[in-house]
N, C-alpha and C positions, 0 to 999 in steps of 0.2 A: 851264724851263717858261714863262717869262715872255713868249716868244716865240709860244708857243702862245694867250696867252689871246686871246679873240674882240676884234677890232679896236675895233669902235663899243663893248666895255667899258670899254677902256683910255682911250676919249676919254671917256667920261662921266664912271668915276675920276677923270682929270686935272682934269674941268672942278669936280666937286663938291669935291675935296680942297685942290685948287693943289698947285703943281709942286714944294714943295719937300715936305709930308703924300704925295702921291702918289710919290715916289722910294721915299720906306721905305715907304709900303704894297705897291709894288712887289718892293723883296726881301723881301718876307714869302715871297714866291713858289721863292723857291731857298734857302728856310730847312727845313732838318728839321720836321716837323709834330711834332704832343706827340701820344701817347698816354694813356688815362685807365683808371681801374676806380673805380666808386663803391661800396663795402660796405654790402651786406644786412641793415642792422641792424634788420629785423623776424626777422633767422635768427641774426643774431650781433654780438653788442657788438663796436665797434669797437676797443677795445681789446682785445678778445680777437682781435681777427681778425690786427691788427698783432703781438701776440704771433706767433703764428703761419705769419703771412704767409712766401710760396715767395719773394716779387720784392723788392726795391729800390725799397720807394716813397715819393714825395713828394708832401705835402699840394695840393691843388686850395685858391687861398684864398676862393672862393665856393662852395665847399660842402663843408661838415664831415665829408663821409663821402667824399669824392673823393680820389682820390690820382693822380698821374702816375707811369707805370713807364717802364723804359726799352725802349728800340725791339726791341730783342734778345730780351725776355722773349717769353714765350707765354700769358700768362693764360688763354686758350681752350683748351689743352691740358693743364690740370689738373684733378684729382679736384674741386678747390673750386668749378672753374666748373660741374661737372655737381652738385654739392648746393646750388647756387643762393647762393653764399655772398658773389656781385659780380657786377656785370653791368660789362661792359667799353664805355664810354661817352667821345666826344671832347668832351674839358674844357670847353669852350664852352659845349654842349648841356644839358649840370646847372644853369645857371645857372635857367633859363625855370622849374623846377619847385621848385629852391631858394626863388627870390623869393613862389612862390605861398602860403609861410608855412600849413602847412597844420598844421592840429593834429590830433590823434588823437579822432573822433567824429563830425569833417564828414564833409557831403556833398558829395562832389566830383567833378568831369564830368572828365575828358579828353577833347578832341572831336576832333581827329585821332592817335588814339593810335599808330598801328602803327608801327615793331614791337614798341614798348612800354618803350622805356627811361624816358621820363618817367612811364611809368604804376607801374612800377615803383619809381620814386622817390618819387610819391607816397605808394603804398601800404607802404612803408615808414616814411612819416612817421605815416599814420592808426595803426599798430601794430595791427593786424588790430578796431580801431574804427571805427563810423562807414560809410559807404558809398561804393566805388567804381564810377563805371559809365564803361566807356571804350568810344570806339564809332571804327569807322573804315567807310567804306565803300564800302572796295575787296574784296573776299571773298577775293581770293586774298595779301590783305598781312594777314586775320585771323589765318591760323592763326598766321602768329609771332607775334603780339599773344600770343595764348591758352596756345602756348607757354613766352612768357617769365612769365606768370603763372604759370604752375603750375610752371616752374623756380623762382621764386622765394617758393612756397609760399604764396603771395595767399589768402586764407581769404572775404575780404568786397567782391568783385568782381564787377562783370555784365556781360558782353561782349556788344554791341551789333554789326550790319552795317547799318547805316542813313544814309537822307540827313540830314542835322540837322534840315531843317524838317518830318520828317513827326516829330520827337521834342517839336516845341513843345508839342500838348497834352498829352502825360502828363507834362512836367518845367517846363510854367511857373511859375517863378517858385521849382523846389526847389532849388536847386544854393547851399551856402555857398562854394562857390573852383570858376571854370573855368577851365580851358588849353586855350589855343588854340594852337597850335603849329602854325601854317599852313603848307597848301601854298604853297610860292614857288620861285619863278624861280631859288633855291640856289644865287647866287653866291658867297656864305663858304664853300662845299665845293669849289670848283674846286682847292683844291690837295689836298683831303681823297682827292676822285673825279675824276679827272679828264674823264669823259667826263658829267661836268655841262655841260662847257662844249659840247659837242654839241647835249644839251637843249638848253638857252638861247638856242640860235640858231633852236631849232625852236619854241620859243615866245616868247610875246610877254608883256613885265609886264604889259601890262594882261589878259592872262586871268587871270592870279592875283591880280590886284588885286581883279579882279569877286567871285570865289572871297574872296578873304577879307575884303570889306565884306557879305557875305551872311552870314559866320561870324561877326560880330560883330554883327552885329544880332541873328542868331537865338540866340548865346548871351546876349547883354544880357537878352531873354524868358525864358532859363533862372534867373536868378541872383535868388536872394531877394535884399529890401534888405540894403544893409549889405554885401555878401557883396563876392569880388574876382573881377576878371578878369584872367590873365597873358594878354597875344599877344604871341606871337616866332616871328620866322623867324629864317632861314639865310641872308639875303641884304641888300644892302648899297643898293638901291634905293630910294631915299626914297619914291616912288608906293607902295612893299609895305609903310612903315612909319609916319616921320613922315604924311607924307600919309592914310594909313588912319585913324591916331589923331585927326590934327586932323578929320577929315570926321566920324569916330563920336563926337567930342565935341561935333560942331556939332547932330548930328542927338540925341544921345543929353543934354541937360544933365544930367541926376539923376547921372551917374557925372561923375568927376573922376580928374585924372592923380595917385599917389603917387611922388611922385617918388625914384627909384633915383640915389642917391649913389655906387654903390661902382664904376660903371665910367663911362668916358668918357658924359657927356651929350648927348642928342639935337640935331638942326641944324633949329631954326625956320628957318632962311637956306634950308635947301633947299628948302622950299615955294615956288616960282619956276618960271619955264617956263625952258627947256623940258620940266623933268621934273615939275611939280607946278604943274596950271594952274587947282586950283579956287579959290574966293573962301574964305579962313578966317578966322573972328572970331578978334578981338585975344585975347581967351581961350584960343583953341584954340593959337591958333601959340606962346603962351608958357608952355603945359600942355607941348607937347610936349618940349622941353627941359630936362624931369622926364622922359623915357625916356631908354633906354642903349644903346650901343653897345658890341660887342666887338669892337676890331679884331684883326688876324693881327700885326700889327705893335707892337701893344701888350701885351698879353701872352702866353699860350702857351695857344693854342688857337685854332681856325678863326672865321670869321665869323660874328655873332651881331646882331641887335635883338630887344627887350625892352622892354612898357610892362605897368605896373601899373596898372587900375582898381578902380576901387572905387565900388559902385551907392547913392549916398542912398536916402532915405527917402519920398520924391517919390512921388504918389500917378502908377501910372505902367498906359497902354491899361486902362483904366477901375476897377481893382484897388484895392483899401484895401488898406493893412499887412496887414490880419489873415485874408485869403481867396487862397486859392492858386486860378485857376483856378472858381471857385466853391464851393470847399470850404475847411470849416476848417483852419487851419494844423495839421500833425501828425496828420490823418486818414489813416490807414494801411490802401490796399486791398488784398483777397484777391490773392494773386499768379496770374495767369491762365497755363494751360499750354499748349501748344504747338496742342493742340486746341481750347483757347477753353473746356477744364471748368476749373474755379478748383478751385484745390487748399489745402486745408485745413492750420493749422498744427500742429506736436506730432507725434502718432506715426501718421499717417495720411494717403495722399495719394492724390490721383486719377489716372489712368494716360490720358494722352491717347486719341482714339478711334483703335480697331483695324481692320482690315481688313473686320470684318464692322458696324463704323461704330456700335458701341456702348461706355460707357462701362463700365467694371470696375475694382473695388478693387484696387490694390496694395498685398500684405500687405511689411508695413516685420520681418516677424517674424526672418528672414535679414541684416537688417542688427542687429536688436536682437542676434543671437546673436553676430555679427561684434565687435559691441562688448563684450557680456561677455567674449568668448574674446582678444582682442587690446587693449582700450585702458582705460589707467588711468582716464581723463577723458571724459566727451566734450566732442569739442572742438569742436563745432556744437553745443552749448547752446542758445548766444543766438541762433544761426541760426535759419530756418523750412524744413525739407525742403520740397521739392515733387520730383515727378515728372514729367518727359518721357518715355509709355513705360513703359522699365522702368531710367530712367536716374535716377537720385539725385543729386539738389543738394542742397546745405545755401546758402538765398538769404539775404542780408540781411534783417534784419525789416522795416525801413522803407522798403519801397518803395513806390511809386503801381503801376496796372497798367499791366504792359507789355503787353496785348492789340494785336494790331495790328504792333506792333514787330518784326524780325528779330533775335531773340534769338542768340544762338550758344551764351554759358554763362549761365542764369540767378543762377548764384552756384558756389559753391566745388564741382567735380564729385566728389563719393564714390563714385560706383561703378554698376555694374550689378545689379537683382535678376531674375535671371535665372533660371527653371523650378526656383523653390525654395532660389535658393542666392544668397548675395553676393558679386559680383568685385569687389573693392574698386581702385578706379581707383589709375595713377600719380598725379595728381595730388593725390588723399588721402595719400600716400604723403610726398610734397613736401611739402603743408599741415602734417605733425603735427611735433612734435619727439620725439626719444627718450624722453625721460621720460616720452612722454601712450604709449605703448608696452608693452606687458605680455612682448612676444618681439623682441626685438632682437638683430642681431650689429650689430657695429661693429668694421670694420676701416681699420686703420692706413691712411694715406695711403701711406706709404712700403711697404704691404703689398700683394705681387705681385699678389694677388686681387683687391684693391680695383679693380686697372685692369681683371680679368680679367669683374668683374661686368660693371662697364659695358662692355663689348666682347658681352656677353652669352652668357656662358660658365658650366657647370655645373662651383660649387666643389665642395672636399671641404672638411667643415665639422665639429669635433668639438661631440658635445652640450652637451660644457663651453664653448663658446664662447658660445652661446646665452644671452644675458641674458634673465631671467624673471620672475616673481615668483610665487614658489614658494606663495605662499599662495590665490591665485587657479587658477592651471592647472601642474601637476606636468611634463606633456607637451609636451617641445619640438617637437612634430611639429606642421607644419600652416603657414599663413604667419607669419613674419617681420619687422620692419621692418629693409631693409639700412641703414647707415651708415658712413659713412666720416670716421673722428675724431671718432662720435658725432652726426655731421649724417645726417639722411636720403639715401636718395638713390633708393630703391625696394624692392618688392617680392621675395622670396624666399618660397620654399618649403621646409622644414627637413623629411626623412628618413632617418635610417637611415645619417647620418655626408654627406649631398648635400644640396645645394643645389638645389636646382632654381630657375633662375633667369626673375625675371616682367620682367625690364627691357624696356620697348616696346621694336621694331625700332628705332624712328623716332629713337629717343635715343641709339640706341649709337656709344659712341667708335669713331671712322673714321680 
């Protein structure tokens, strides 16, 4: 492969590494690449997962829930991967939302999310607390976004298709942790993808340079005091990285570099021409060497940079500490619906305007009966319903209004209320676990059917199979939560010794 890479690469390499760093960064190139799976432990303790685990895994040592499998296995071709129980992620890539140290209750932005593996790794850290809004805005790279959310049972997520800068006024200054995980010129994939190296000859660093000193300004806007910024790319070009950092610390003083210990250190040295021609204060160029690098060469996984900010207390575009935008801090507005009626919290919601351009109550009476008849708990409590429609969210509580904004999910989707009746969404289906469940089957991984569901095929099911609770509803008829080893995985319909089965097309094993 090493033959293949783009010529003027291999000279910049040589000249940024020297010749003796640039040999072995070279045979990184004709090395076996590592595989990864990170574990879902907002769906299952990691030790239980390792109990259980189908593969051969070894620990990832930047991130606790990472493992490396071997090249042979299939992770994507097990029952586990369709109950959302891992997302299968290359080892490098975990590191950018590891560092981002998120605890369970923030408020946290991912702003190039798709296809969502680090959203996904966040929202595992918050533990269905706190608020996710992850926004990407390319429309046709959402739906995996949206996807991997509701595989992975996201409960407190708002999926955005937006430019960032029309996002400044509703989120100045709310955001406690952003990642930025930039577009870039994706030089540490060329031995991942190989036809990156095609890209890259068709674009230029400095597009993506522009592109991510825009994302860094305009998340800097997003980020109360106090709060952190991750940016990382993919790529190995000091213009996309050191350069980026040193220029938004020149522009930006209130934040400051935290400097990352655990992998190789950033190269103030590269800030030089030919590839880094701006003027940087003696601050800046010795901040950056508190960022990181992952080479291919270094340990096992692809190309990586990585810097940590962190925003003081500095009174910052004309804002005191304690006013967000011109409101008080923790002012919490009506969530605005697709039509621009605000929808009310509790058991009540507004139904966006219809065809004939009037507003009309959505009775919530269809999902209240769904809940008596199917679920222990509810498990949108602490949520706020609103309505798209006749489509049913359960939205985070605190949010600002998104009026104006291109919404896609405004929080966890439950279902349809449709001419009297509730279709309770796959992705409710994902969200809940067994036990929040009043009709369950649950079958065996090792159990024929289990594959037979997902393929989207009508079991034979005995009523004794049916977990219930007998005190509540007598009747196993009606829907089901299915599970496999006890994890969700969708919908069923229980009659008469059949299954009828509700698995979307779109998810079926192929």
């Amino acid at each position: 492969m090493t033959k293949q890479l783009p010529p003027l690469f291999r000279d910049k390499m040589m000249d940024l590494l020297g010749e003796e760093e640039f040999e072995l960064f070279l045979s990184s190139y004709d090395q076996a690449r590592s595989y990864g799976l990170r574990v879902n432990t907002g769906k299952i303790a990691k030790a239980d997962f390792l109990e259980k685990s189908p593969f051969a895994l070894e620990p990832v040592p930047w991130t606790s829930e990472g493992f490396y499998y071997e090249e042979g296995e299939r992770p994507g071709k097990h029952p586990y991967y369709h109950a959302g129980l891992y997302y299968i992620q290359e080892p490098s890539a975990m590191a950018p939302a590891e560092l981002l140290q998120v605890q369970p209750g923030e408020k946290v932005l991912d702003l190039c999310a798709a296809p969502g593996g680090k959203s996904t790794q966040i929202a595992a850290k918050l533990q269905g607390e706190g608020v996710l809004v992850v926004n990407d805005n390319h429309s046709d790279r959402v739906k995996a976004l949206v996807k991997n959310l509701e595989l992975f049972g996201v409960r407190n997520a708002v999926v955005l298709n937006e430019r960032p800068e029309r996002m400044l006024n509703v989120f100045q200054g709310y955001f406690d942790k952003i990642l930025i995980d930039a577009p870039c010129s994706g030089e540490g994939m060329f031995r991942k993808e190989e036809d990156m190296m095609q890209q890259w000859e068709r674009h230029t660093v400095q597009e993506f340079a522009e592109m991510q000193r825009e994302l860094l300004g305009q998340a800097a806007q997003m980020l109360a005091p106090g709060g952190t910024i991750v940016y990382s790319t993919c790529t190995f070009s000091p213009e996309e990285n050191e350069a980026q950092i040193a220029e938004f610390l020149d522009k930006h003083p209130v934040f400051e570099v935290v400097p990352v210990t655990r992998f190789e250190a950033g190269h103030p040295d590269w800030l030089r021409e030919p590839w880094c021609e701006g003027d940087y204060s003696p601050r800046a160029r010795e901040a950056v060497a508190g960022t990181a690098r992952l080479w291919p060469h270094r340990l096992r996984g692809e190309g990586h940079y990585v810097a940590v900010l962190r925003k003081g207390y500095g009174v910052v575009a004309g804002m005191d500490e304690g006013t967000v935008a011109g409101t008080e801090k923790g002012t919490v507005a009506d969530f605005v619906s697709a039509s621009g009626a605000g929808a009310r919290s509790g058991r009540e919601a507004l139904r966006g305007k219809g065809r004939a351009g009037s507003d009309s109550r959505v009775s919530l009476e269809p999902l209240q009966a769904f809940e008596n008849e199917l679920l222990r708990s509810e498990p949108f409590a602490e949520l706020r319903l609103v309505c798209y429609g006749e489509h049913a969210y359960a939205s985070p509580a605190n949010l600002p209004e998104l009026h104006g904004l291109k919404v896609v999910r405004p929080g966890w989707y439950i279902g349809a209320l449709h001419r009297g009746r509730f279709e309770p969404s796959h992705a409710l289906a994902m969200g809940l676990r067994m036990r929040e469940a009043k009709r369950a089957l649950s079958l065996a991984s090792s159990d024929e059917r289990a594959l037979r569901y997902l393929k989207g095929e009508t079991l034979e099911v005995a009523e004794s199979e049916i977990i219930r609770d007998p005190e509540v509803t007598k009747a196993a008829k009606g829907y089901c939560l299915v599970c496999i080893d006890e994890h969700p995985v969708g919908w069923g319909k229980w009659l008469d010794g059949m299954l009828k089965n509700e698995y979307p097309p779109g998810w079926r094993w192929t």
